[in-house]
DOZAFI-600574 format. One record per residue: residue number from 1; x negated, y negated, z negated of N, C-alpha, C in turn. Coordinates in Angstrom, 3 decimals. Each point is the difference from the previous one (the first is absolute). Layout:
<rs>
(NUM, (X, Y, Z), (X, Y, Z), (X, Y, Z)) ...
</rs>
This chain:
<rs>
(1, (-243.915, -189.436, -93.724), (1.117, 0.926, -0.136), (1.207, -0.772, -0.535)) (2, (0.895, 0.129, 0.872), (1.666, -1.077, -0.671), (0.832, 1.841, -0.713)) (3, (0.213, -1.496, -1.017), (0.683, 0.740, -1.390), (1.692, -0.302, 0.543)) (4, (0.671, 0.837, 0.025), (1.312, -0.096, -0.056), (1.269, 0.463, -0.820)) (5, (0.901, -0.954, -0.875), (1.014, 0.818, -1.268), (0.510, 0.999, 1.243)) (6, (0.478, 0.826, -0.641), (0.759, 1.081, -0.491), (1.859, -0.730, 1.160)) (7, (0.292, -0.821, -0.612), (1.160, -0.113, 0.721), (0.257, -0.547, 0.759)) (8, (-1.836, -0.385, 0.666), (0.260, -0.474, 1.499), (0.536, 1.609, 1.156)) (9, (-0.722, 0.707, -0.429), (0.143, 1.794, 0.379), (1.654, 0.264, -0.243)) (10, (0.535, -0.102, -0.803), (1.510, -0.039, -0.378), (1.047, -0.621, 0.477)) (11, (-0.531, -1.653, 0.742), (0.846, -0.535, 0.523), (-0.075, -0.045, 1.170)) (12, (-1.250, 0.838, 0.546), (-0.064, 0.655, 1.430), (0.771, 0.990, 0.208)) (13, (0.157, 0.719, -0.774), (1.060, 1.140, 0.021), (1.282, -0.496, 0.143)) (14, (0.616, -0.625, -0.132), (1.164, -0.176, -0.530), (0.892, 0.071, 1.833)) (15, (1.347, 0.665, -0.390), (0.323, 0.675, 1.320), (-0.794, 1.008, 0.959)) (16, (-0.890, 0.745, -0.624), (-0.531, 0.632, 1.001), (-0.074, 1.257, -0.903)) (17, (-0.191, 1.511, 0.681), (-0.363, 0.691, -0.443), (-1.242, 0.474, 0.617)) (18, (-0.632, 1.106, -1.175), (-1.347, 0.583, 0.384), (-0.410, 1.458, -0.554)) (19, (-0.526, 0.561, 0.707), (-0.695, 1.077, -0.817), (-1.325, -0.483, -0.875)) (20, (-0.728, 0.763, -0.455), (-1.623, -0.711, -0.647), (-0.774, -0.481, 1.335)) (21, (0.000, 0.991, 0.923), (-0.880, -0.408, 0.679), (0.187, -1.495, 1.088)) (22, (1.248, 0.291, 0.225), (0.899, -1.276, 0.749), (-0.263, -1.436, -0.687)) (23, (-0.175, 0.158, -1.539), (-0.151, -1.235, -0.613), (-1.101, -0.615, -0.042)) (24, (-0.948, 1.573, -0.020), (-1.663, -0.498, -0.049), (-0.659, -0.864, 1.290)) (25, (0.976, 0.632, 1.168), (-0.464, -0.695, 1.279), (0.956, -1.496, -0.014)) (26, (1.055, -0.385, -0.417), (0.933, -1.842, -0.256), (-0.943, -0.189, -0.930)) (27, (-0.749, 0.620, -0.864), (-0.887, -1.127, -1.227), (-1.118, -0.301, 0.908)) (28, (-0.739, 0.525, 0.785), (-1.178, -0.098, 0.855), (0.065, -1.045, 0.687)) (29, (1.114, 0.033, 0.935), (0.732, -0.947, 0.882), (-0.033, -1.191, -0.672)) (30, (0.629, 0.117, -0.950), (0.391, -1.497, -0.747), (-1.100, -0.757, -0.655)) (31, (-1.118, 1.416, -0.737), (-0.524, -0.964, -0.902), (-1.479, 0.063, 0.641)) (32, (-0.323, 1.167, 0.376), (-1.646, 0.491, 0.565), (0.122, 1.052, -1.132)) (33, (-0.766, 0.533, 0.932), (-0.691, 1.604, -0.562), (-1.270, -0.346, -1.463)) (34, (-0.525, -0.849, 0.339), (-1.148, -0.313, -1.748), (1.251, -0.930, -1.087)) (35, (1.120, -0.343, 0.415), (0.720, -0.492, -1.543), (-0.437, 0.561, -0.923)) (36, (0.129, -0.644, -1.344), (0.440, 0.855, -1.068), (1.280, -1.089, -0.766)) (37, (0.546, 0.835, -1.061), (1.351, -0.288, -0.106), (0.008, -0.205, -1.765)) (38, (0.235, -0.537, -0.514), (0.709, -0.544, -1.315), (1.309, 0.122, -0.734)) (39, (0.584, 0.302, -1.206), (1.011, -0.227, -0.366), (-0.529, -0.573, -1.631)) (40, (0.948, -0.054, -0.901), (-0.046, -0.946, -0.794), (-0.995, 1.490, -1.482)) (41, (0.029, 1.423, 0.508), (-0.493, 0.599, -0.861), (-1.111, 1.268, 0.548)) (42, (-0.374, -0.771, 1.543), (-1.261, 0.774, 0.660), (-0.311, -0.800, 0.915)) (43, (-1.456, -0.257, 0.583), (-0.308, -0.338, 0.805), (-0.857, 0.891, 1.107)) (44, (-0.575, -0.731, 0.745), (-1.183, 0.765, 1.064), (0.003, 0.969, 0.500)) (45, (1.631, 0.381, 0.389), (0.776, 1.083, 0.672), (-0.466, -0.124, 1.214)) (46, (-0.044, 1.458, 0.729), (-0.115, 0.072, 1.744), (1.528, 0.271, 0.092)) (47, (0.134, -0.048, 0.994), (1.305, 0.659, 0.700), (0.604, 0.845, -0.480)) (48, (-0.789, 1.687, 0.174), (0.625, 1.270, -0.487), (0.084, -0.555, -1.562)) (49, (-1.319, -0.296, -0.706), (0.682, -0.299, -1.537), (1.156, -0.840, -0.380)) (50, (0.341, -1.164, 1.061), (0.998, -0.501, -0.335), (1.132, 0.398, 0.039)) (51, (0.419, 0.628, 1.311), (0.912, 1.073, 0.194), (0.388, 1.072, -1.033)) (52, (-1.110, 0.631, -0.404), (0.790, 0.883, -1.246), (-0.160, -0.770, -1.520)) (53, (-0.082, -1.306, 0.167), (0.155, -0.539, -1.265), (1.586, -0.506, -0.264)) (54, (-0.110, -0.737, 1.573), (2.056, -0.357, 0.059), (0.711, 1.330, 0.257)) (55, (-0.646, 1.206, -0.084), (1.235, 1.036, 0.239), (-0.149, 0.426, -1.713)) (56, (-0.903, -0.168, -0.448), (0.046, 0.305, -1.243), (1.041, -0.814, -1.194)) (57, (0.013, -0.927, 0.988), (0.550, -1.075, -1.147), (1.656, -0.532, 0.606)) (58, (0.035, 1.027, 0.622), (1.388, 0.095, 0.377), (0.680, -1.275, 0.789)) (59, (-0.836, 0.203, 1.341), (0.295, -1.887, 0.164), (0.428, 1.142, 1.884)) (60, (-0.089, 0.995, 0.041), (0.490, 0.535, 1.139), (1.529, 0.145, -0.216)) (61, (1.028, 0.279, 1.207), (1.395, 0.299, 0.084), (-0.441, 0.677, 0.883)) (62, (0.717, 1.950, -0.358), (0.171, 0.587, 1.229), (0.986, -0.076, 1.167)) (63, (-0.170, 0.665, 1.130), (1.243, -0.368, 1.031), (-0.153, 1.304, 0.833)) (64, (0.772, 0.031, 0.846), (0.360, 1.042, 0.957), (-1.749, 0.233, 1.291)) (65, (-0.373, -1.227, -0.380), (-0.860, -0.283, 0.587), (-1.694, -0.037, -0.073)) (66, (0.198, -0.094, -1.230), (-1.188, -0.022, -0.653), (0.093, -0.681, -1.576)) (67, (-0.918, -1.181, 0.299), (0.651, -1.371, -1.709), (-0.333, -0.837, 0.555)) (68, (0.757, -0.989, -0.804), (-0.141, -1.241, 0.191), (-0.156, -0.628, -1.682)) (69, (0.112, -1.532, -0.100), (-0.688, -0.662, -1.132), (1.363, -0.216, -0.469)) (70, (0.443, 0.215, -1.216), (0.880, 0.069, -1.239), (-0.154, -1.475, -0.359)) (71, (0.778, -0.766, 0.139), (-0.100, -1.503, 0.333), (0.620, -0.340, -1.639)) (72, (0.320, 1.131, -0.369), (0.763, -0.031, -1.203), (-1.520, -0.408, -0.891)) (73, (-0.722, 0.962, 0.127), (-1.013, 0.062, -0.470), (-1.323, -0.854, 0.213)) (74, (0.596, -1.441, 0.418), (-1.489, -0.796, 0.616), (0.069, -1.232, -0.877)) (75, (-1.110, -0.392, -1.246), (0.003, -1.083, -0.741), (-0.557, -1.152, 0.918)) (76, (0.029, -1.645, -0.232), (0.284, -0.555, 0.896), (-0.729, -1.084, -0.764)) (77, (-1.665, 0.200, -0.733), (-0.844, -0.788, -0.519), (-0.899, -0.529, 0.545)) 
</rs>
């Protein structure tokens, strides 16, 4: 199982927008469907958990469109 941070998912985003489900299918694409995902204060995230962990943590920007990734909001460790 490949472990992947957190702002590899974030810097996939970047210029694009998505709904949840739109994102769940670009993380699939990008990473595979068995990832799990990392940040510096959770690990061994699936997808959906990761997803509402970065909406939790305020790392979404809404848009007319859906969201996109708050670039404001992306540490760079």
């Amino acid at each position: 199982m490949k472990e992947i941070h957190a702002h590899e998912v974030l810097h996939m985003m970047e210029g694009h927008n998505y709904s949840e489900e739109t994102l769940k299918e670009a993380i699939i694409r990008q990473f595979g469907e068995e990832s799990r995902f990392y940040t510096c204060s959770a690990n061994n995230m699936d997808i959906d958990t990761l997803i509402v962990f970065l909406k939790r943590k305020g790392k979404f920007l809404n848009t007319n469109n859906g969201f996109t990734v708050d670039t404001s909001k992306v540490c760079n460790h």
